[in-house]
KEGU-93888 format. One line per field, with one value per residue (C-alpha): residue in one letter; x, y, z. Coordinates in Angstrom, 1 decimal, always signed. Each point is the difference from the previous one (the first is absolute). Layout:
BEGIN
rest = (A; ...)
c1 = (X; ...)
c2 = (Y; ...)
c3 = (Z; ...)
END
This chain:
BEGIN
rest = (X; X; X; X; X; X; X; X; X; X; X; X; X; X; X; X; X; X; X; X; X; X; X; X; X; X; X; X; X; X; X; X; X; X; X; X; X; X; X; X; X; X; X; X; X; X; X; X; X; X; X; X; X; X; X; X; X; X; X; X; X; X; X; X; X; X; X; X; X; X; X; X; X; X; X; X; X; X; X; X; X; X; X; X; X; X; X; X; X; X; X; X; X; X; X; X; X; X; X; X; X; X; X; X; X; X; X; X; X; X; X; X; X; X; X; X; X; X; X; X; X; X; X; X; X; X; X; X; X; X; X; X; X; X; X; X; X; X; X; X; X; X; X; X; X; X; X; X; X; X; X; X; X; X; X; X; X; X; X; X; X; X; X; X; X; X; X; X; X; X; X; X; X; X; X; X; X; X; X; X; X; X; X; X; X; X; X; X; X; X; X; X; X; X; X; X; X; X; X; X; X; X; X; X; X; X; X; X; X; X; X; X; X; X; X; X; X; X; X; X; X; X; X; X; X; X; X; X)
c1 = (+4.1; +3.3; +0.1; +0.7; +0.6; -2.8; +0.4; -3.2; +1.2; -2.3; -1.7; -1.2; -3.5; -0.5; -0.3; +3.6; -0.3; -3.2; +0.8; +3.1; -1.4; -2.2; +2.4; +2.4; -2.8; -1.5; +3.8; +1.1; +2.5; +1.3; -1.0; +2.3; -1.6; +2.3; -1.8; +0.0; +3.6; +0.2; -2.9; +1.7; +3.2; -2.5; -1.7; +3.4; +1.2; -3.6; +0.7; +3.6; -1.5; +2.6; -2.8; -3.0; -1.2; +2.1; +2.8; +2.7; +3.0; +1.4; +4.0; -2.1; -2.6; +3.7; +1.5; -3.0; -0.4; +1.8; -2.5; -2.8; -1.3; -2.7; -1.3; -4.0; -1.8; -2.9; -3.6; -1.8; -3.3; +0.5; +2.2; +2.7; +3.3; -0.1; +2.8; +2.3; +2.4; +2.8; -2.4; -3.3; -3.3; -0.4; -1.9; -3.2; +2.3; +2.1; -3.6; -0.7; -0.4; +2.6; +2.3; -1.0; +1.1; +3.6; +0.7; +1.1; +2.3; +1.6; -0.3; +2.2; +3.0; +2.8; +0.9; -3.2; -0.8; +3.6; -0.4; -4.3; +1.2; +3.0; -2.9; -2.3; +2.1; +1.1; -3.4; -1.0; +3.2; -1.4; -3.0; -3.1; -0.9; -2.8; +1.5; -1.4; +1.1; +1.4; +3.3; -0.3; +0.2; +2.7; +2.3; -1.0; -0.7; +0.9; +0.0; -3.5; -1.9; -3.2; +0.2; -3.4; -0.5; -3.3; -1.9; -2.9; -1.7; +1.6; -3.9; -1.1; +3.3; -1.1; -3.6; +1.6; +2.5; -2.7; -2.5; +2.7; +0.9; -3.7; -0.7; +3.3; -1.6; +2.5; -1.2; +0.7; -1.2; -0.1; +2.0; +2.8; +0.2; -0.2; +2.7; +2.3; -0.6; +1.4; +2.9; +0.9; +0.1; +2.2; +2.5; -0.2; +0.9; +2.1; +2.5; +3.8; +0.4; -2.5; -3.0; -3.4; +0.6; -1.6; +2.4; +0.4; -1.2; -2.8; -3.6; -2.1; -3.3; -2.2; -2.9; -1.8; -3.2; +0.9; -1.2; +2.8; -1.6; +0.5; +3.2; +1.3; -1.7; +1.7; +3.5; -0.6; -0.6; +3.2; +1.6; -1.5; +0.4; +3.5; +1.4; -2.1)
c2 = (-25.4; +1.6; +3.8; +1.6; +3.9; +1.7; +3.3; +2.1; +3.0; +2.1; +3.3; +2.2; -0.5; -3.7; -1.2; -1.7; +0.3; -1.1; -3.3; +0.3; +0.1; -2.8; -2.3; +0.2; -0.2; -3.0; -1.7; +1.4; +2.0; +3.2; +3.0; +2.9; +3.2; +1.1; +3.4; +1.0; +0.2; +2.1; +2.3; +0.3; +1.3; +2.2; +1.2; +0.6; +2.5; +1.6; +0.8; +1.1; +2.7; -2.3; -0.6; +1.1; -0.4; +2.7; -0.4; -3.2; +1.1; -3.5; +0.7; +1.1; -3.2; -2.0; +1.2; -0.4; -3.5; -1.6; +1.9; -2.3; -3.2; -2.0; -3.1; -1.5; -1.0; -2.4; +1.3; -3.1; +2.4; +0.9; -3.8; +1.8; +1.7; +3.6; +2.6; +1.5; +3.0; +1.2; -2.1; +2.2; -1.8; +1.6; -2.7; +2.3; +3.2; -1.9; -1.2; +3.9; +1.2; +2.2; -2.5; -1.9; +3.3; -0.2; -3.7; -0.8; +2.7; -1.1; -3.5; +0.7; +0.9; -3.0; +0.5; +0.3; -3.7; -1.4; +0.8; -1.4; -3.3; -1.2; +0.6; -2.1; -3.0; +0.5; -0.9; -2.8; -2.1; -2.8; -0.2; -0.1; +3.6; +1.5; +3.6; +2.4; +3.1; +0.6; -1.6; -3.6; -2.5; +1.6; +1.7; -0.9; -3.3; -1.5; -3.7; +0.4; -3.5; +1.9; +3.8; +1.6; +3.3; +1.6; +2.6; +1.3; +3.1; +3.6; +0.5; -2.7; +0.9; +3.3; -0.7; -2.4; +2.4; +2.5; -1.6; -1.3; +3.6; +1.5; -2.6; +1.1; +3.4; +1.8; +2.7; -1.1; -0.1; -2.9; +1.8; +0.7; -3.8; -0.9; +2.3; -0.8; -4.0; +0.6; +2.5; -2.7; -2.5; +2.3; -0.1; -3.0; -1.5; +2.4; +0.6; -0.9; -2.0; -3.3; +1.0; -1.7; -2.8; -3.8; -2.9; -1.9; -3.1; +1.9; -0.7; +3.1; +0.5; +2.5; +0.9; +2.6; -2.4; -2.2; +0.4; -0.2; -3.8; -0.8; +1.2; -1.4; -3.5; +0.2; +0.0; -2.3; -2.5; +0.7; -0.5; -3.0; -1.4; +0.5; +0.5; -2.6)
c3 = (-2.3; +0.5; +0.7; -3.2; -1.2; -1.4; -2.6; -0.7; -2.3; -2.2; -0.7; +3.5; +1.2; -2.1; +4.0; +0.1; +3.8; +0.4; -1.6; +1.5; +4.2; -1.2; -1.4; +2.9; +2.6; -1.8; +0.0; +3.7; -2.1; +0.8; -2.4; -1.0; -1.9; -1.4; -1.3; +3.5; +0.7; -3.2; +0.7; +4.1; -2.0; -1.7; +3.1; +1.7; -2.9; -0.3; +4.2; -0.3; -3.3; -2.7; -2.6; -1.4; -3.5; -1.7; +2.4; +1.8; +1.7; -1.1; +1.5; +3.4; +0.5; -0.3; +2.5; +2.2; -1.0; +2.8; +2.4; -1.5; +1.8; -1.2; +1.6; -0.3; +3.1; -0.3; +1.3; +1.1; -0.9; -3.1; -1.0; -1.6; +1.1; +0.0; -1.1; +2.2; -0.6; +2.9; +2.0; -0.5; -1.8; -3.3; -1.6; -0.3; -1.3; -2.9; -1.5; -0.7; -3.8; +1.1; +0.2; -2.8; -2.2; +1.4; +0.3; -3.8; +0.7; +2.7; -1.0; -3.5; +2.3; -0.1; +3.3; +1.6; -2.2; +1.2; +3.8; +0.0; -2.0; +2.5; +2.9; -2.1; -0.9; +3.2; +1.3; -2.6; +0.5; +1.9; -2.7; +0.9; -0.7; -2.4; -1.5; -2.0; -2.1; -3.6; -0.1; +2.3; -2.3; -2.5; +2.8; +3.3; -0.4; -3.5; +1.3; +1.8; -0.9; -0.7; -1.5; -1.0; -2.1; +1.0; -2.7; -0.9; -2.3; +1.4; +0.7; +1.8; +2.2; +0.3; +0.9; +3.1; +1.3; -0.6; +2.6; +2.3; +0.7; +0.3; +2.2; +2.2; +0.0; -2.9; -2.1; -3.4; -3.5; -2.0; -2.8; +2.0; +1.5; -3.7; -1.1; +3.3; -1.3; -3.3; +0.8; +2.6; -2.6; -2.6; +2.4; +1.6; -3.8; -1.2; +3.1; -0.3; +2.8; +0.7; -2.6; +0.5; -2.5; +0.1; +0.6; -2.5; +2.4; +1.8; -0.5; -1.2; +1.7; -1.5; +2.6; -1.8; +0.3; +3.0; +3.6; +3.0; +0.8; -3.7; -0.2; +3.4; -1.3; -3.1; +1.5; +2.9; -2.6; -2.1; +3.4; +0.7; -3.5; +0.0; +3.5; +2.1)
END
């Protein structure tokens, strides 16, 4: 088939970027998370003391903006491109719960949103790209030929980002993943600037029940069905 654009948006945790390094492995595509060059923005202003969860020196992480280069290198180890800030690795320090606090935040701010999504159509010009965040298929990409909204229960999100951090070694509870899940998703739906809505032409999958291989089986199909 020929290389086409594809949009996973929904809720954090639903495993957009699982499906998401799957897809474009399976196709020979090349995958953009999207979440990670918001939550490198996020670690940048958490290093330079411009936000915390009672405090963002908005006018400040501006002017610094310009100082902030992000590129992905792929790990042939792990199969997926890793995050780079100012050319330092920070995939393992932007997955922190610390982070996760902060990132709406910094993610509500237009020009934060303005300077990520030239980079990212930037990347997905020549098609052939799998991208993954809140706003792909309504801003990023409105003309992608397949968009996807990913959801599930805020509990069954909470349980996965839960074990996916115990497993890292992080000290957390599950009542505070639960209640970072569902402040992330107040904001995410409620800021200004590119909410977390679902395109009117994307497919909803809700995976509340499915397992990854389901789920990746379920969309290779609608690929196959109407992309082959």
């Amino acid at each position: 088939m020929n290389n086409i654009t594809i949009a996973i948006d929904g809720f954090s945790s639903t495993g957009k970027s699982t499906l998401a390094k799957q897809l474009a492995n399976h196709l020979g595509y090349v995958y953009v998370d999207t979440g990670a060059m918001y939550r490198a923005v996020t670690y940048f202003a958490m290093q330079h003391n411009l936000v915390s969860e009672d405090f963002l020196d908005k006018e400040a992480l501006l002017n610094k903006l310009p100082e902030i280069k992000l590129h992905f290198e792929f790990n042939a180890e792990l199969g997926f491109a890793e995050m780079f800030l100012n050319d330092v690795n920070v995939e393992n320090e932007i997955r922190t719960i610390d982070v996760s606090r902060l990132v709406s935040k910094i993610a509500e701010i237009s020009e934060v949103r303005a300077k990520l999504v030239e980079q990212q159509q930037t990347m997905g010009k020549n098609k052939g790209i799998v991208m993954d965040g809140r706003d792909i298929g309504t801003v990023v990409f409105p003309d992608a030929e397949l968009k996807l909204f990913m959801t599930a229960s805020s509990h069954t999100r909470a349980k996965r980002r839960f074990d996916e951090l115990a497993e890292k070694g992080q000290l957390v509870t599950y009542e505070e993943v639960l209640q970072n899940v569902e402040e992330r998703d107040y904001i995410d739906t409620h800021r200004e600037d590119s909410p977390l809505v679902k395109a009117e032409d994307a497919i909803e999958i809700d995976n509340s029940t499915l397992t990854k291989k389901e789920q990746f089986d379920l969309v290779v199909e609608l690929i196959h069905k109407f992309f082959a």
